[in-house]
C-alpha positions as CSV (number, residue, x, y, z in Angstrom):
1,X,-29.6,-4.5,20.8
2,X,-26.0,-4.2,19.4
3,X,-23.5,-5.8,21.3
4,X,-20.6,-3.6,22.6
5,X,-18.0,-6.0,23.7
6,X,-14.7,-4.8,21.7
7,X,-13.2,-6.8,19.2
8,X,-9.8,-8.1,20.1
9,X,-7.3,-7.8,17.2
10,X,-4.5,-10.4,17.0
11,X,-0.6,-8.4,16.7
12,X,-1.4,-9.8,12.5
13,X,-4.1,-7.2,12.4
14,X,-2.3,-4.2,14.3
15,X,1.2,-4.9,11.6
16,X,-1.0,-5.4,8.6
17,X,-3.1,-2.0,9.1
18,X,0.0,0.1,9.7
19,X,2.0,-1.7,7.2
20,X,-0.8,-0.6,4.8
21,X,-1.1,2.8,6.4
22,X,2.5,3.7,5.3
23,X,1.1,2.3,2.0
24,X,-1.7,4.9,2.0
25,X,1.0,7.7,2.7
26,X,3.4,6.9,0.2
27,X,0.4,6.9,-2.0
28,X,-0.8,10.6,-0.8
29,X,2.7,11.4,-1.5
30,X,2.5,10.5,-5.2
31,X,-0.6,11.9,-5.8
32,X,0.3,15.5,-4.5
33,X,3.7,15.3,-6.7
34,X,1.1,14.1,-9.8
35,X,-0.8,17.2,-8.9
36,X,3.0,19.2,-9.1
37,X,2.5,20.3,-5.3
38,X,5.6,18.3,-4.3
39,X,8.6,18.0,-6.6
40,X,10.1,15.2,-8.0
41,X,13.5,13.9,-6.9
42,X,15.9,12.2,-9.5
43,X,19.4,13.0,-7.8
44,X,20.3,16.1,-7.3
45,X,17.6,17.5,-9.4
46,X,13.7,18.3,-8.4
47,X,11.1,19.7,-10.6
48,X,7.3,20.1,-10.9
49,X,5.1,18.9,-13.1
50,X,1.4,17.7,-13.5
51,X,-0.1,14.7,-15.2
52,X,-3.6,13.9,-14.5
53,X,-3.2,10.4,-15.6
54,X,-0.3,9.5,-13.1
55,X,-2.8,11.8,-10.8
56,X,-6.1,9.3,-11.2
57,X,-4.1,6.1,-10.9
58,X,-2.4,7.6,-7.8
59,X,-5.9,9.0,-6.5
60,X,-7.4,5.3,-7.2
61,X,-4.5,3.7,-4.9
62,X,-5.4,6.0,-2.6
63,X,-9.2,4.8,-2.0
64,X,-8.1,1.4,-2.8
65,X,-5.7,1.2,0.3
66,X,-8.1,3.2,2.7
67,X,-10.9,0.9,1.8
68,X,-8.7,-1.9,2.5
69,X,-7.5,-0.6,5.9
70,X,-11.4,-0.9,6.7
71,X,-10.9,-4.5,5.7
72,X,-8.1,-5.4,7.5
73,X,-9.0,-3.4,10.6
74,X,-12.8,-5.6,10.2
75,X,-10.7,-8.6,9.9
76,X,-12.5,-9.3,6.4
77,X,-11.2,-13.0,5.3
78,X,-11.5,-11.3,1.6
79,X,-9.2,-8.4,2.8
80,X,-6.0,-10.8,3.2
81,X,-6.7,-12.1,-0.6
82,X,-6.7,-8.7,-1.8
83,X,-3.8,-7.4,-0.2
84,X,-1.8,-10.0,-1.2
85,X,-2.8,-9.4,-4.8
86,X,-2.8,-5.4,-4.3
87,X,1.0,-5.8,-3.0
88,X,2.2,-8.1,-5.7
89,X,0.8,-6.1,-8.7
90,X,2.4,-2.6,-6.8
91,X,6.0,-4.8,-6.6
92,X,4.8,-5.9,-10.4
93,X,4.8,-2.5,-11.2
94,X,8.3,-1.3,-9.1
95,X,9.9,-4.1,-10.8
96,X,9.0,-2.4,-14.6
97,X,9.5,1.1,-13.1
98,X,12.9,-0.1,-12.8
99,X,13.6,-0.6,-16.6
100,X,12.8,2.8,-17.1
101,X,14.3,5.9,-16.4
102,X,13.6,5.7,-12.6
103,X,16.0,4.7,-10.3
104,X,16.0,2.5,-7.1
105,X,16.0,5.5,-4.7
106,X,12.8,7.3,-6.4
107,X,10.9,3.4,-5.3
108,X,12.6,2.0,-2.7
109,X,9.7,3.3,0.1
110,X,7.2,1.4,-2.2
111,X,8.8,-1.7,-2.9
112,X,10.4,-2.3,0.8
113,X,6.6,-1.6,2.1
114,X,4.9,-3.8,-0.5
115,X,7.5,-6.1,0.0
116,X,6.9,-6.3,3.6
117,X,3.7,-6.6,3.5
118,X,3.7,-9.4,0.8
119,X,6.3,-11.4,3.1
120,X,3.5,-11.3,6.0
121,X,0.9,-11.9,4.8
122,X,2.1,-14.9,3.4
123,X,3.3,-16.4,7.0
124,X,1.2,-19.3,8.2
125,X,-0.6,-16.9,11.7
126,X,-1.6,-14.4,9.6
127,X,-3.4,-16.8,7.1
128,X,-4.9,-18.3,9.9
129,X,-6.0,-14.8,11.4
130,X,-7.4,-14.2,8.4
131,X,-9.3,-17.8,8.3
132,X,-7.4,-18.7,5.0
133,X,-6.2,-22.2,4.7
């Protein structure tokens, strides 16, 4: 016999799964302009192009972040771990993006969400949500 009493999910749990949710679009986003569906943006100038590597890695994000929306949503102690660490190599990687040719507009969605999320999952409720110490 199952029981059916819902879960209640502290205000951490509700932040952190939308949080990652806007993740998950952003990352839907960059896999349909990997695929050349949507265009680029670099100032005034768009164009189209496909690259199946930037493609995979975009498609992997993708899984990676719905899988850990299950997570967060189960209240998984391992999911706060992981999305701390998931959020810190994505700013990792914003960062170098940065010494490249792209410029702050083309990742400012990423990094202010990663940021965000990195910034509260680190606060001392959420850890304790989470049963971290």
């Amino acid at each position: 016999m199952t029981d059916s009493t819902p879960v209640k999910r502290p205000f951490s749990v509700w932040v952190l799964a939308i949080l990652a949710g806007l993740v998950l679009v952003a990352c839907i986003l960059h896999v349909f302009q990997a695929m050349g569906v949507i265009p680029y943006f670099i100032g005034p100038f768009s164009f189209r192009a496909f690259d199946f590597f930037n493609f995979l890695m975009w498609l992997i994000m993708v899984w990676i972040f719905a899988w850990l929306i299950t997570m967060i949503w189960n209240m998984d102690p391992q999911a706060w771990i992981f999305l701390a660490v998931i959020s810190i190599v994505n700013l990792t990687i914003d960062f170098v993006m940065m010494f490249g040719a792209t410029t702050w507009s083309d990742i400012a969605i990423d990094f202010i969400l990663n940021a965000l999320i990195l910034i509260f999952v680190m606060l001392p409720s959420v850890r304790k949500t989470f049963k971290q110490a």
